[in-house]
C-alpha positions as CSV (number, residue, x, y, z in Angstrom):
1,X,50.4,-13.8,-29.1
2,X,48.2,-13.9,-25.9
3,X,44.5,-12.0,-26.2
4,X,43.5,-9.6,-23.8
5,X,39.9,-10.5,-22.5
6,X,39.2,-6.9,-21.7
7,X,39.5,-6.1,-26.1
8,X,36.7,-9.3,-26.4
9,X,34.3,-7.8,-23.6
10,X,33.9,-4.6,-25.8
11,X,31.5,-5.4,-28.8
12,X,29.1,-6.4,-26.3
13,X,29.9,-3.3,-23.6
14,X,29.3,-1.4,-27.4
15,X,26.3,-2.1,-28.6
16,X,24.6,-2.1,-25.1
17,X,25.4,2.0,-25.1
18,X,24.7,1.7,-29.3
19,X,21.1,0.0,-28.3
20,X,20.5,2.9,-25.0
21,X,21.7,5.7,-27.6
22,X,18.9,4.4,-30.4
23,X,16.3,4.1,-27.5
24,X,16.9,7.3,-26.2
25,X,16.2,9.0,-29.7
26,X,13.5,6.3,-30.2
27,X,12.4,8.2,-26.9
28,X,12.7,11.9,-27.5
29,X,11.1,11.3,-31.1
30,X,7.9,10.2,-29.7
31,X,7.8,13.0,-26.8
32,X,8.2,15.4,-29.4
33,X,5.3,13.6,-32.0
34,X,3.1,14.0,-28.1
35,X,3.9,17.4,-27.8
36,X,2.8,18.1,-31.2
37,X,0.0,16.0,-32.1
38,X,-1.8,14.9,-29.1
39,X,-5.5,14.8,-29.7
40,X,-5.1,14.3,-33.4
41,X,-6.5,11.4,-35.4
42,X,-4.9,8.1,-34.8
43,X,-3.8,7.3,-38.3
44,X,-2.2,11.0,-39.0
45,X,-0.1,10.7,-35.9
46,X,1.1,6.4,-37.1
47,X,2.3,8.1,-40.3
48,X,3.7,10.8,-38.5
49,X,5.9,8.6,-36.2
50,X,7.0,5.8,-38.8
51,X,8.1,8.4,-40.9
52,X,10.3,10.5,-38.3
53,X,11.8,7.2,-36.8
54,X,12.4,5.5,-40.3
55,X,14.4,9.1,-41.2
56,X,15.9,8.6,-37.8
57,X,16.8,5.2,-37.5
58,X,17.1,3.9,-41.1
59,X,17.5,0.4,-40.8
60,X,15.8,-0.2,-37.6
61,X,13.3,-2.8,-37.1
62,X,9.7,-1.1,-36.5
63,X,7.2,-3.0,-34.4
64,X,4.3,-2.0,-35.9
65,X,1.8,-2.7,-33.3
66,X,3.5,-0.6,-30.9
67,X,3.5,2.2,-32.8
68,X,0.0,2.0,-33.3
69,X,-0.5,1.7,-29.0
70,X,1.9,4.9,-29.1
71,X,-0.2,6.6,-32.0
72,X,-3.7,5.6,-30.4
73,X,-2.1,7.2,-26.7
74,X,-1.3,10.5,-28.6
75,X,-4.7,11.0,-30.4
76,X,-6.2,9.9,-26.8
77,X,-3.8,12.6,-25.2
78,X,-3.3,9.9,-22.3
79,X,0.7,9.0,-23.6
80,X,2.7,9.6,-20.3
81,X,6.5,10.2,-21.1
């Protein structure tokens, strides 16, 4: 049985359009959390994203101290999107 190189090339061709699908939810999550809390305190709008992306992307890793850059951008209202 010979393998056909194009089957072996697909896991990675996958998971660069899984990885673009979960950053473009990552994205629209935190453009709607700007919409809706910009100018609110800091820690309110953390809880408020770690919460929505941990319902959205259970499993994902979190990086904590970007979220809090995000969170302090929305309670500054200076997040650009």
């Amino acid at each position: 049985m010979t393998l056909d190189s194009r089957h072996l090339a697909q896991p990675e061709t996958s998971r660069a359009r899984y990885d673009a699908a979960m950053a473009d939810i990552e994205r629209q999550l935190i453009r709607a959390v700007n919409e809706e809390m910009h100018g609110q305190n800091v820690d309110r709008v953390h809880d408020v994203l770690v919460t929505r992306l941990k319902g959205r992307l259970p499993g994902g890793h979190l990086d904590d101290a970007t979220l809090r850059q995000v969170a302090a951008a929305i309670a500054r209202g200076t997040l650009r999107v």
